[in-house]
DOLUM-673528 format. One line per 8 residues: number of its first residue (from 0); for each residue x, z, y of N, C-alpha, C, CB. Coordinates in steps of 0.02 Angstrom, whole numbers, m for minus. Glycine has a CB too. Layout:
% residues N
NUM) X:Z:Y:X:Z:Y:X:Z:Y:X:Z:Y  ...
% end
This chain:
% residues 109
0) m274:512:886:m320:566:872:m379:538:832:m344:600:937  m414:576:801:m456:526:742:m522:569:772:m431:534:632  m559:538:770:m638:554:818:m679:580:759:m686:472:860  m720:599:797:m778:620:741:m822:607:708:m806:645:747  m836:607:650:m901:559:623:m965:571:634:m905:554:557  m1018:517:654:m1077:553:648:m1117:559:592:m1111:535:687  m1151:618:587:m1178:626:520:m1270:641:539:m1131:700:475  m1308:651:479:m1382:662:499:m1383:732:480:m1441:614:461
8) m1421:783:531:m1439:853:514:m1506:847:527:m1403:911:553  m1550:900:462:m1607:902:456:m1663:894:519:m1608:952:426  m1696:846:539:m1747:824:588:m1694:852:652:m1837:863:579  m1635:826:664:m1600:855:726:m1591:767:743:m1515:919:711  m1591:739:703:m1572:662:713:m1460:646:711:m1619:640:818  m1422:635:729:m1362:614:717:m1326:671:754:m1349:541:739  m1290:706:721:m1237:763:743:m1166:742:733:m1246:831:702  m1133:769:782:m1042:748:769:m1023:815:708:m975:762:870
16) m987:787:680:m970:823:615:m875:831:626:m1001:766:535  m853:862:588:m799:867:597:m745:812:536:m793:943:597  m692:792:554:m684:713:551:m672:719:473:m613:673:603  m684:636:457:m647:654:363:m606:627:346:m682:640:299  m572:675:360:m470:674:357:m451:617:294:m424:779:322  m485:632:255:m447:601:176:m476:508:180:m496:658:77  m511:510:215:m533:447:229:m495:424:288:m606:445:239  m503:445:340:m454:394:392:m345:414:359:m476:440:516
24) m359:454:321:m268:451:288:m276:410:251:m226:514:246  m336:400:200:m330:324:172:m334:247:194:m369:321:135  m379:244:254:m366:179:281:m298:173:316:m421:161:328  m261:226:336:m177:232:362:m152:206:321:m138:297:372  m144:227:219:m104:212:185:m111:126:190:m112:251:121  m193:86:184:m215:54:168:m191:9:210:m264:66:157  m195:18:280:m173:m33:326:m69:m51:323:m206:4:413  m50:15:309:33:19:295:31:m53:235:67:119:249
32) 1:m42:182:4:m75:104:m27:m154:140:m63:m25:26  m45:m180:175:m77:m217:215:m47:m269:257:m105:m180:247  21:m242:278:79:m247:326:100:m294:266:131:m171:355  137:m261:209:162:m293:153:153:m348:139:150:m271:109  194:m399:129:192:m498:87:208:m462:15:283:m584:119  136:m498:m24:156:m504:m92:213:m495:m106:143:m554:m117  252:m551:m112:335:m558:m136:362:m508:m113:380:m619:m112  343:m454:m68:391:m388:m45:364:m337:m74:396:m370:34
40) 323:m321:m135:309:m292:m166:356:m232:m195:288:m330:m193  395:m277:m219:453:m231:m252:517:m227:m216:471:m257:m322  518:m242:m155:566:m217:m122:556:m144:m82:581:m269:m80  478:m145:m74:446:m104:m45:443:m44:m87:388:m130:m28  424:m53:m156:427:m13:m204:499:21:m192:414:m50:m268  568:m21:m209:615:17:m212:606:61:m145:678:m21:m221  595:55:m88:610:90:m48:556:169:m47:612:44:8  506:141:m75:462:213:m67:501:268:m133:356:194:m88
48) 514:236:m168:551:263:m225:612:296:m203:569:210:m274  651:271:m151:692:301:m127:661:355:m84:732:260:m101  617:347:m58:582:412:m1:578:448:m62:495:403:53  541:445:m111:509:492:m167:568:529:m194:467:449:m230  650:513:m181:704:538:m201:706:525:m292:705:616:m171  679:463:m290:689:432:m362:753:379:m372:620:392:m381  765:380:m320:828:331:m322:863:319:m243:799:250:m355  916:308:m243:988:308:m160:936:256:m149:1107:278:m163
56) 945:234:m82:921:206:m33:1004:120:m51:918:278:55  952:57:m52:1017:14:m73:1053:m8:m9:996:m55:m118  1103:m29:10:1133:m57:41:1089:m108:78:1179:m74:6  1088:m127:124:1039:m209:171:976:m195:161:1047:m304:135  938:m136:133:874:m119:162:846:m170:215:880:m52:193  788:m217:194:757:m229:269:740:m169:302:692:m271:269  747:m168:356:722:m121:410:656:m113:430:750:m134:465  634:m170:416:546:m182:422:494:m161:368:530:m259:424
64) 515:m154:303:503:m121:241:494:m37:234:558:m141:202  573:m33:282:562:52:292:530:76:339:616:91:301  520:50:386:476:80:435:388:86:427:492:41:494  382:27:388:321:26:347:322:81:313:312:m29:303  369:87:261:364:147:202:346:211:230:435:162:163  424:219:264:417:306:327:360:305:368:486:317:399  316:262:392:244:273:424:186:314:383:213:202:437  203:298:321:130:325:268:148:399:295:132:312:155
72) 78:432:298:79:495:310:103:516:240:10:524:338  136:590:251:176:624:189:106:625:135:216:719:211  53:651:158:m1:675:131:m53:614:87:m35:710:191  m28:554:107:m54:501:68:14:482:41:m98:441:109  63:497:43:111:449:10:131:412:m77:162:484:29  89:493:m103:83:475:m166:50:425:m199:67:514:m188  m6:428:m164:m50:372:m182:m34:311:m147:m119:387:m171  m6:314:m97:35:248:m76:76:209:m129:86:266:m22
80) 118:251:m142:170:249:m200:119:221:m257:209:331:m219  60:252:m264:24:220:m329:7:139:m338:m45:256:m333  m27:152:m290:m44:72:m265:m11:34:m250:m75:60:m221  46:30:m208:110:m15:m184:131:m31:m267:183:34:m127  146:14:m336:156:m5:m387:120:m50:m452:168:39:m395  55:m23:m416:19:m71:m470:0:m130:m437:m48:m41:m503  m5:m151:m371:m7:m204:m360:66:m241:m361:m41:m204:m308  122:m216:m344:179:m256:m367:181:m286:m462:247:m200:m347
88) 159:m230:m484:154:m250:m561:112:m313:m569:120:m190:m607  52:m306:m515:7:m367:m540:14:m450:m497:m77:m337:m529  64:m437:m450:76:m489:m406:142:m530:m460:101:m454:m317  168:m467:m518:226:m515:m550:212:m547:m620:293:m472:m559  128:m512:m640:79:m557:m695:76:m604:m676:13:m544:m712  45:m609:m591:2:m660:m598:41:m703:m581:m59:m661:m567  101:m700:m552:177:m745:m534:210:m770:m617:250:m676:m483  215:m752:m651:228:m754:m730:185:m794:m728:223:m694:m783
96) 123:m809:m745:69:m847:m774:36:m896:m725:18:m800:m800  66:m896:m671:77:m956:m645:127:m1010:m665:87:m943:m594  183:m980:m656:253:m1011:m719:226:m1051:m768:297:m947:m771  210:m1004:m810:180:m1038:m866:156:m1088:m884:150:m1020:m880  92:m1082:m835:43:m1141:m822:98:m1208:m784:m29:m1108:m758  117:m1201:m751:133:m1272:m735:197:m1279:m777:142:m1288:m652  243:m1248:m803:249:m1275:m865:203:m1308:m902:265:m1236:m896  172:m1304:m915:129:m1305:m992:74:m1384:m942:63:m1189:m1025
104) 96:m1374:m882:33:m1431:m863:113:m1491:m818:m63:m1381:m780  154:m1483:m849:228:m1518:m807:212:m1604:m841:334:m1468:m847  222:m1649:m844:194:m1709:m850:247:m1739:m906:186:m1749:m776  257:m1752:m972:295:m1752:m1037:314:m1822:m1001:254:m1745:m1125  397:m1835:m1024:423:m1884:m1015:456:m1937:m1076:461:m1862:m974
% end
């Protein structure tokens, strides 16, 4: 159950307010995306992609991936989906250009 926030009303001093939904559904998505190892980025991806009915569900699914995924509330999922993508995109830059670099720093023989 998600409690109430307190807020300030004019010279009344701190009143309970009624809760702010879009904020505790975002620290839900946030803590789900949280659960996630880098390197499971895009496994994770395929699977929300499969919730999103963008693609079959693959064969050997970790089980631990989907239960993560199916937790995001329906109502944040999109933006789950947003973020789970652009950080997979940027976990495989900065994995690329790591490559690179120790190539480029590998010791000439």
């Amino acid at each position: 159950m998600l409690a109430p926030r307190p807020t300030r009303s004019q010279g009344k001093g701190i009143v309970l307010a009624r809760p702010i939904v879009m904020a505790d559904r975002y620290l839900e998505a946030v803590q789900c995306l949280n659960l996630i190892a880098p390197e499971r980025f895009a496994d994770a991806l395929e699977t929300a992609d499969a919730r999103a009915g963008l693609r079959s569900f693959r064969e050997g699914c970790d089980p631990g991936l989907m239960e993560i995924v199916f937790s995001v509330p329906d109502e944040q999922f999109w933006w789950f989906r947003l973020v789970l993508r652009k950080m997979a995109e940027k976990y495989e830059r900065h994995k690329s250009i790591l490559q690179t670099y120790r190539k480029l720093n590998l010791p000439r023989s």
